[in-house]
MIMI-479249 format. One record per residue: x, y, z of N, C-alpha, C, O in turn. Coordinates in pm, whole numbers, padded with zeros to 5 digits, always signed. Layout:
# residues N
XYZXYZXYZXYZ ...
This chain:
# residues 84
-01819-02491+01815-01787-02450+01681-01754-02574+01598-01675-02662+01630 -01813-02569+01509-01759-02700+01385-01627-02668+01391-01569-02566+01426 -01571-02822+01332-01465-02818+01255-01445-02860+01102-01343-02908+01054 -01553-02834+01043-01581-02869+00941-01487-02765+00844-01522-02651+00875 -01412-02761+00768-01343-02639+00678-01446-02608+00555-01444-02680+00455 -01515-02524+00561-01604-02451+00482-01531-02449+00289-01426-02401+00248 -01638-02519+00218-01591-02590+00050-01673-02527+00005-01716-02601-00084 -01772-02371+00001-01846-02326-00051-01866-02219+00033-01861-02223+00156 -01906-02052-00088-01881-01910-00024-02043-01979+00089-02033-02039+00196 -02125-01956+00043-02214-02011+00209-02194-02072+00282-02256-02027+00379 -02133-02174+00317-02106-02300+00431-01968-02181+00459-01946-02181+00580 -01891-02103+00400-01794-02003+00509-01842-01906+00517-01773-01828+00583 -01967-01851+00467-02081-01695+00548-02108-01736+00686-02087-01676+00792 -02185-01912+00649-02231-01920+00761-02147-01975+00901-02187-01982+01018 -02029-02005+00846-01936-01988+00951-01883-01870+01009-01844-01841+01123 -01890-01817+00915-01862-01660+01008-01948-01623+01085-01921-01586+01199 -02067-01626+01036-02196-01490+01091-02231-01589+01190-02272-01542+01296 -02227-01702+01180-02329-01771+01284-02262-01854+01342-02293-01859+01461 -02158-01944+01306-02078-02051+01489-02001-01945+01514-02020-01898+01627 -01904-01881+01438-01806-01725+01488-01858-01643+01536-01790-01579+01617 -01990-01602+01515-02105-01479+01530-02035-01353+01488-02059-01260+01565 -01948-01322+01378-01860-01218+01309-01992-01210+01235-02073-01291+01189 -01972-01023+01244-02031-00955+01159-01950-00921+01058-01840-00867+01073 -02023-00961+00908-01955-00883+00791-01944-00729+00728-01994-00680+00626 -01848-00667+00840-01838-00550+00772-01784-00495+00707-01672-00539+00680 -01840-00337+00625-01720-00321+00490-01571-00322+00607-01473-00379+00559 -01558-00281+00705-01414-00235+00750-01358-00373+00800-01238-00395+00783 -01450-00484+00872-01398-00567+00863-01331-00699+00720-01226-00758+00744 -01396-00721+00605-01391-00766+00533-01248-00680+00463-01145-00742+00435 -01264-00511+00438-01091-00451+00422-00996-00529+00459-00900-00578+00399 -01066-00541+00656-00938-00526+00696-00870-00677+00649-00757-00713+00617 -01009-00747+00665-00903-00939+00661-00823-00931+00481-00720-00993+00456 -00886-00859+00393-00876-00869+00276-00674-00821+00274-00585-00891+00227 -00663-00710+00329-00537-00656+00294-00456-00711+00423-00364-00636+00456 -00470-00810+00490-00365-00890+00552-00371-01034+00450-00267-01097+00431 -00477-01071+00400-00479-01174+00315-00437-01217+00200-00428-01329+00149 -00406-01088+00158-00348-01049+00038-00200-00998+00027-00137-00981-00078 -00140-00968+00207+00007-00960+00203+00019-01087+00190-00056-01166+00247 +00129-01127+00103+00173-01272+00115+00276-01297+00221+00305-01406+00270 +00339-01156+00254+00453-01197+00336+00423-01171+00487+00507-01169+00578 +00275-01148+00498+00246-01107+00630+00220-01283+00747+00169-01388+00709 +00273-01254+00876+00287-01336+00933+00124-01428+00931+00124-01546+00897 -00007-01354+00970-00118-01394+00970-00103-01497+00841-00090-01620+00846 -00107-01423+00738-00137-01543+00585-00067-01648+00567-00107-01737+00492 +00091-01660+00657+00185-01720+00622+00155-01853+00732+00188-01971+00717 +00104-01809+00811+00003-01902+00887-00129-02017+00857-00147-02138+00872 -00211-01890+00803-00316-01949+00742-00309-02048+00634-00385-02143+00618 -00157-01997+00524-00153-02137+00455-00060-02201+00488-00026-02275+00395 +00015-02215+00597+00038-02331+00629-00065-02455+00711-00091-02571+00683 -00098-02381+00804-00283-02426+00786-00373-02553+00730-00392-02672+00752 -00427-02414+00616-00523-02449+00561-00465-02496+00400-00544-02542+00318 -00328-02480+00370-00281-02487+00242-00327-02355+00113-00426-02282+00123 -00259-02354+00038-00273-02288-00045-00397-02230-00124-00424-02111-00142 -00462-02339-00165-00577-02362-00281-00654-02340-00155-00704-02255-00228 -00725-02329-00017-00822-02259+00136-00842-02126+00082-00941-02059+00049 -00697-02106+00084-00629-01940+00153-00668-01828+00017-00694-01708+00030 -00664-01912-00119-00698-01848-00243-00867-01803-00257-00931-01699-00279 -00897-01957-00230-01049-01963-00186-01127-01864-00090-01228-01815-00141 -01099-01829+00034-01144-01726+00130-01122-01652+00044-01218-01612-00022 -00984-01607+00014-00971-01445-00025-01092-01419-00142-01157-01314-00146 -01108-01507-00217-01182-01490-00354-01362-01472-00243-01428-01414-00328 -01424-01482-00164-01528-01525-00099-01512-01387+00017-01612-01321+00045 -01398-01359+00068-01375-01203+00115-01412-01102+00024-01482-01004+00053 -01353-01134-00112-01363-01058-00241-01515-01042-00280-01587-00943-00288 -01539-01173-00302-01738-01174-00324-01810-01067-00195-01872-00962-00215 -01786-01116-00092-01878-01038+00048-01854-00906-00008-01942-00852-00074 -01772-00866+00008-01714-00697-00039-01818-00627-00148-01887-00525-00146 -01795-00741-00252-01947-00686-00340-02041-00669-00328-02098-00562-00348 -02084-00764-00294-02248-00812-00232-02258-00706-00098-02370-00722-00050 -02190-00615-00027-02166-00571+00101-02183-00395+00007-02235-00297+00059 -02124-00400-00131-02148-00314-00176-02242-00268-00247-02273-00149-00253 -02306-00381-00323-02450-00407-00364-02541-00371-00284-02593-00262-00311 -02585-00435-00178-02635-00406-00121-02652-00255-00066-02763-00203-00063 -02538-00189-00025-02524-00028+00036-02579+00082-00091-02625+00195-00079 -02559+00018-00185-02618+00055-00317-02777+00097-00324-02843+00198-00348 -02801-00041-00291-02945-00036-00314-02988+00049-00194-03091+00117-00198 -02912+00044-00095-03003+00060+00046-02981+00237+00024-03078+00298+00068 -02890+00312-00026-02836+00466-00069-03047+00528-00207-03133+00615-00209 -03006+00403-00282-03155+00409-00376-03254+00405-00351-03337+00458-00424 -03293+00337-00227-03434+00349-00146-03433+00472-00041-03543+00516-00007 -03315+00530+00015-03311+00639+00066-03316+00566+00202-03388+00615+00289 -03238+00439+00234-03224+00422+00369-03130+00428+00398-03048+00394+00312 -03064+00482+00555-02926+00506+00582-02898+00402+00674-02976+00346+00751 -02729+00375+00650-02689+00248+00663-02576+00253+00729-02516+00149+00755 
């Protein structure tokens, strides 16, 4: 696995999906979203000590993007009549 800390929403997709091999799903992306977003939860309180502050803002905002694009997509795929 790199240790490279991912400075762009692609260079951290492709850390997820492909050296992590995490799939982006809607329930997973929830779930990291609403521990990421407790501030007082032990996980986040971690992560920015970590990765610092201005990381931890960054993911969440790039959790936030996937979510769309995760919903976009289910969108389109509901409009072509494929089930998903």
């Amino acid at each position: 696995m790199s240790t490279h800390i991912p400075e762009t929403f692609d260079e951290w997709r492709h850390c997820i999906e492909q050296e992590c091999r995490i799939v982006l799903t809607k329930e997973y992306i929830e779930q990291r979203l609403a521990i990421l977003r407790e501030l007082n939860h032990e996980e986040t309180q971690r992560f920015i000590r970590h990765y610092g502050e201005h990381h931890w803002q960054q993911v969440v905002r790039w959790f936030e993007r996937a979510q769309n694009q995760w919903g976009q997509t289910s969108l389109i795929m509901k409009e072509k009549g494929v089930k998903g």
